[in-house]
C-alpha positions, 0 to 999 in steps of 0.5 A: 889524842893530845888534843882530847887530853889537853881539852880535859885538862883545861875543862877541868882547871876551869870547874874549880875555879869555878867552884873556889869562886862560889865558896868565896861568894858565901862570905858577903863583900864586908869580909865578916858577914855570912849567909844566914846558913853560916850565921852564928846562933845563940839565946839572946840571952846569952849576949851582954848589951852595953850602954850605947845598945850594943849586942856583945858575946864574950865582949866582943860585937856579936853577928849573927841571930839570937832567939827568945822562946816562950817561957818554960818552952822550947817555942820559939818568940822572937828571932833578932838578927845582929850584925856587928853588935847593932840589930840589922835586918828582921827582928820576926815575932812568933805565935805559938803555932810558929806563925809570924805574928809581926816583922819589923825591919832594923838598919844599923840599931835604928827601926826601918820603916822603908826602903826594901821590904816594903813600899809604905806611905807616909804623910809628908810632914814625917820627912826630914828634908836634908839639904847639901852646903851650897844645894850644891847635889838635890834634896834628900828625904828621911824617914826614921833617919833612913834615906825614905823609899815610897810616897808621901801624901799631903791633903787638903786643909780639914778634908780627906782629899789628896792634894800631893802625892809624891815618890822617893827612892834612896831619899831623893824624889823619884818617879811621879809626883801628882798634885789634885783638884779637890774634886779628885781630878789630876790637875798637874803631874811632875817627872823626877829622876834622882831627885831632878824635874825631867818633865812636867806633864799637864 
């Protein structure tokens, strides 16, 4: 009988431990930034933006979501997500019916146009090529200065034709890169990882 009591007990202990740790995971590992369940709300125009682009309320860097509606209407435009003052995230635009009409990706103020919500190709002269002092770790690649996240392409001079393709992830080169004839035929493919050559591959 002790023994069923002790079992219990112990059973018992355990679920809310259990339960104080999922509540403790509805706030984010910055401390500050909540499930968008828990995010604060407003009419954008109810925040102050300053000089340097900041979104403020009661001037203080605001987090959370702010919304436009149509004019004269409870319908709703456009939706920004904002993290500690700076568009972070979706910025989503409606059509009347409510239907998404165009998203657009922000990380820390500047507009995003890699990395997770899509794998998008560029031609390869947009890449800012960053290197380390002394090339001491590899080349990093950016786009719209966010480390670059999918492949670029380079073609041959005055034709359609693909001369490169090559992949990135988190701004290094990563994957394959594939280099054609100008008939279109593979004529050398290369194996990085983190930006290093593992393997050439004819």
């Amino acid at each position: 009988m002790r023994f069923y009591i002790l079992t219990i007990l112990i059973g018992s202990i355990l679920v809310s431990c259990g339960n104080e740790e999922t509540k403790g995971n509805s706030i984010l590992d910055t401390g500050t930034v909540k499930h968008s369940g828990d995010l604060d709300t407003c009419a954008c125009n109810e925040l102050d933006i300053d000089s340097l682009g900041m979104h403020l309320k009661n001037s203080s860097k605001y987090t959370g979501i702010c919304y436009e509606n149509y004019p004269e209407t409870d319908i709703k435009y456009i939706e920004k997500n904002i993290l500690n003052g700076q568009l972070h995230g979706k910025i989503t635009y409606f059509d009347k019916a409510g239907e998404i009409i165009l998203e657009e990706i922000y990380e820390g103020g500047n507009k995003k146009r890699s990395g997770e919500v899509e794998f998008i190709t560029c031609h390869c002269s947009e890449l800012a090529k960053i290197e380390t002092p002394g090339n001491v770790s590899p080349v990093r690649y950016f786009l719209d200065e966010i480390p670059f996240t999918g492949s670029c392409e380079e073609y041959y001079p005055e034709s359609k034709q693909v001369y490169m393709e090559v992949t990135y992830e988190n701004g290094f080169v990563n994957g394959f890169t594939t280099y054609f004839n100008k008939d279109g035929s593979v004529l050398l493919i290369e194996k990085y990882e983190n930006g290093e050559l593992v393997k050439t591959i004819h």
